[in-house]
N, C-alpha and C positions, 0 to 999 in steps of 0.2 A: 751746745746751745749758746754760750757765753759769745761764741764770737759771730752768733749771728745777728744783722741787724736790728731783727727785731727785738733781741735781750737787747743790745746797744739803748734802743731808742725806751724803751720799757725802765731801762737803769736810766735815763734822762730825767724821769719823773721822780716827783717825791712821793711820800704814801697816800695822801689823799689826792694828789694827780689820777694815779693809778687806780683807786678807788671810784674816782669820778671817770675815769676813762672806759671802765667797766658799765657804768650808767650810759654814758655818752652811744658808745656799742651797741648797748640793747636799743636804743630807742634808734640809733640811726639802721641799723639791719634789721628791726623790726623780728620777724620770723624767717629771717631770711639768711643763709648763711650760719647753721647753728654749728658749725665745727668751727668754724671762726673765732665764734663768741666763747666758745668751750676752751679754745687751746687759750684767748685772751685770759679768763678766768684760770686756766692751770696755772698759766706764768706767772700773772701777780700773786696768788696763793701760795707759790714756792721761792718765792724773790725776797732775798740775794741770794740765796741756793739754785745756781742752775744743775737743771737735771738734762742727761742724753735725751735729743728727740725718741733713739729707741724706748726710754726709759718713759716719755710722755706721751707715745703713741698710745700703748693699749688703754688707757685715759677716753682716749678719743675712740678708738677702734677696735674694741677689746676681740670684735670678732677677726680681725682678718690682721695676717702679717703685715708686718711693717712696710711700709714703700717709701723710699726717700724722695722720688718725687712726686709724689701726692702731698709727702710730709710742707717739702719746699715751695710748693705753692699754697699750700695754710699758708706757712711764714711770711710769705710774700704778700698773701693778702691782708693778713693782720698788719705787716711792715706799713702798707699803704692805707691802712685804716687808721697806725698810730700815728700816719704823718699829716692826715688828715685832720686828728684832733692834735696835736701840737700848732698845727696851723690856725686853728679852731679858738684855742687856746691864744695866742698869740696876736690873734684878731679882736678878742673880744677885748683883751684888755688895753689896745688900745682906742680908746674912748674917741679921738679925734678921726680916726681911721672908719670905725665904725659907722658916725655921722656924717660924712663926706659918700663912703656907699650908701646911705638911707635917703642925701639930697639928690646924687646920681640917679637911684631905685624912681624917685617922683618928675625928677627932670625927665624921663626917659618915657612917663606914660602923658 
């Protein structure tokens, strides 16, 4: 797990990043994508401890053996959900950035 991107980008974050990234999840997948939101919350729950995806699967799938790629497309989609909210993140704080797309948003209706 350690070397994959998604630990990479998940070890980017501090603890309340990661705590609020969890929030951010729920509300942007709504009910949608609950193995997503599930493998999110195992990772930050065991971080800095990485654990084997075999060892994180039955977590997620306690019925059915392991598939690695089924596993690698979670990662993948969580990967592009964290680069989502780092981008998120990175928007919001800057303030200038922000209001230039909010005069854009009125110029444009």
């Amino acid at each position: 797990m350690k070397k994959r991107l998604v630990w990479k980008l998940l070890a980017s974050l501090d603890a309340p990043e990661r705590e609020y990234f969890l929030k951010w999840l729920k509300v942007e997948l709504n009910q949608t994508q609950s193995y997503v939101q599930e493998l999110a919350t195992i990772l930050v729950s065991i971080y800095p401890h990485p654990q084997s995806s075999y060892e994180i699967w039955p977590s997620l799938y306690p019925e059915q053996s392991y598939d690695d790629g089924s596993f690698r497309k979670l990662a993948s989609d969580l990967s592009s959900r964290l680069e989502e909210f780092v981008s998120w993140l990175a928007f919001k704080e800057d303030s200038v950035q922000s209001k230039v797309q909010v005069l854009r948003f009125y110029e444009q209706r």
